[in-house]
N, C-alpha and C positions, 0 to 999 in steps of 0.2 A: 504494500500500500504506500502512495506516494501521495502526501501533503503538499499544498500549494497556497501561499496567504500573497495577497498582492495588498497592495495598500500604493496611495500616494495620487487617488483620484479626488474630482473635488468641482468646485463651480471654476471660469475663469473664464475672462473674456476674449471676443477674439481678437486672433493675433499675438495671444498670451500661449504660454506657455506649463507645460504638466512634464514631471516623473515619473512614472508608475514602475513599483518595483513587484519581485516575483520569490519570494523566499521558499525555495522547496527543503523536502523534510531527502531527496535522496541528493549523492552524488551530481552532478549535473553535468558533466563530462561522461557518463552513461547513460545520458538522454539521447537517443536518436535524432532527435525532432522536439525543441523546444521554443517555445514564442508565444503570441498574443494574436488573440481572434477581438474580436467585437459586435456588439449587436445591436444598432441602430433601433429608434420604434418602430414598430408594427417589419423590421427587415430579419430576414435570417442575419446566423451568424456568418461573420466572412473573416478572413484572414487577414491579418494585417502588417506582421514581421515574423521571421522565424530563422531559427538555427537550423538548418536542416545537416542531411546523411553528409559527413565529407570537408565538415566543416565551412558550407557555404550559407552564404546569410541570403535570405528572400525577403523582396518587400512586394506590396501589392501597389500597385499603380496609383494610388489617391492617395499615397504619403509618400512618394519617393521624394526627396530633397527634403522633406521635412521633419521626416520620425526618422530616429536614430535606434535602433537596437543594442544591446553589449550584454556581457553577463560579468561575474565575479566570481572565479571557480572557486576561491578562498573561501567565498561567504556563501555557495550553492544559492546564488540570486541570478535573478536575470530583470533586466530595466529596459523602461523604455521610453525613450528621452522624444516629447514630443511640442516641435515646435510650432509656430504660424497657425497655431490651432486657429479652425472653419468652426460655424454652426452646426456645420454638418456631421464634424467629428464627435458628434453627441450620441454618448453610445455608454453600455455596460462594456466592460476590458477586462477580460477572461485570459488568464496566464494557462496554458496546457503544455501537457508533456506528454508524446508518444515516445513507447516502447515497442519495436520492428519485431525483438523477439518474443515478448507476450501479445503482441497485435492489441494492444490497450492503450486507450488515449486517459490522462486523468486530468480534472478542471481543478483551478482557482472559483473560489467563490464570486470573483468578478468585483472587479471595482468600477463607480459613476464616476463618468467623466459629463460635464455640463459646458459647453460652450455658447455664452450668450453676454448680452450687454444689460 
């Protein structure tokens, strides 16, 4: 069983700026596939940074240049540094960790992010 606590969302306006960190309970260097989804109102969830297989970093096209991902192997965290915040980036922010050889995705309880004036 793997724990996931994010923290570091919150209101702020736009143009402003959030941290959102990702504190898991395993190793994180034996994460396959580590990063942050989100979930707009009334939209699924969609992807939005990620460590993936191979050590390569994935962003999803409506945050390139703006959100920064990185992790803290020290501290088994992963952050995600997000700038130029939109109204639009108004969303819950879900930390998940896939495992390739248990085929097991495990969630953060998600953290609010509010972008507005």
């Amino acid at each position: 069983q793997v724990q996931l606590v994010e923290s570091g969302g919150g209101l702020v306006q736009p143009g402003g700026s959030l941290r959102l960190s990702c504190a898991a309970s395993a190793n994180i260097v034996s994460i396959e596939n580590l990063g942050w989804y989100r979930q707009r109102p009334g939209k699924q969830r969609e992807l939005v940074a990620a460590f993936t297989s191979g050590g390569r970093i994935q962003y999803t096209e409506f945050v390139k240049g703006r959100f920064t991902i990185s992790r803290d192997v020290a501290k088994n965290t992963v952050y995600l540094q997000m700038n130029s915040l939109k109204p639009e980036d108004t969303a819950v922010y879900y930390c998940y960790a896939y495992f390739t050889t248990l085929a097991r995705t495990y969630w953060g309880q998600g953290t609010q992010v509010t972008v507005s004036s």
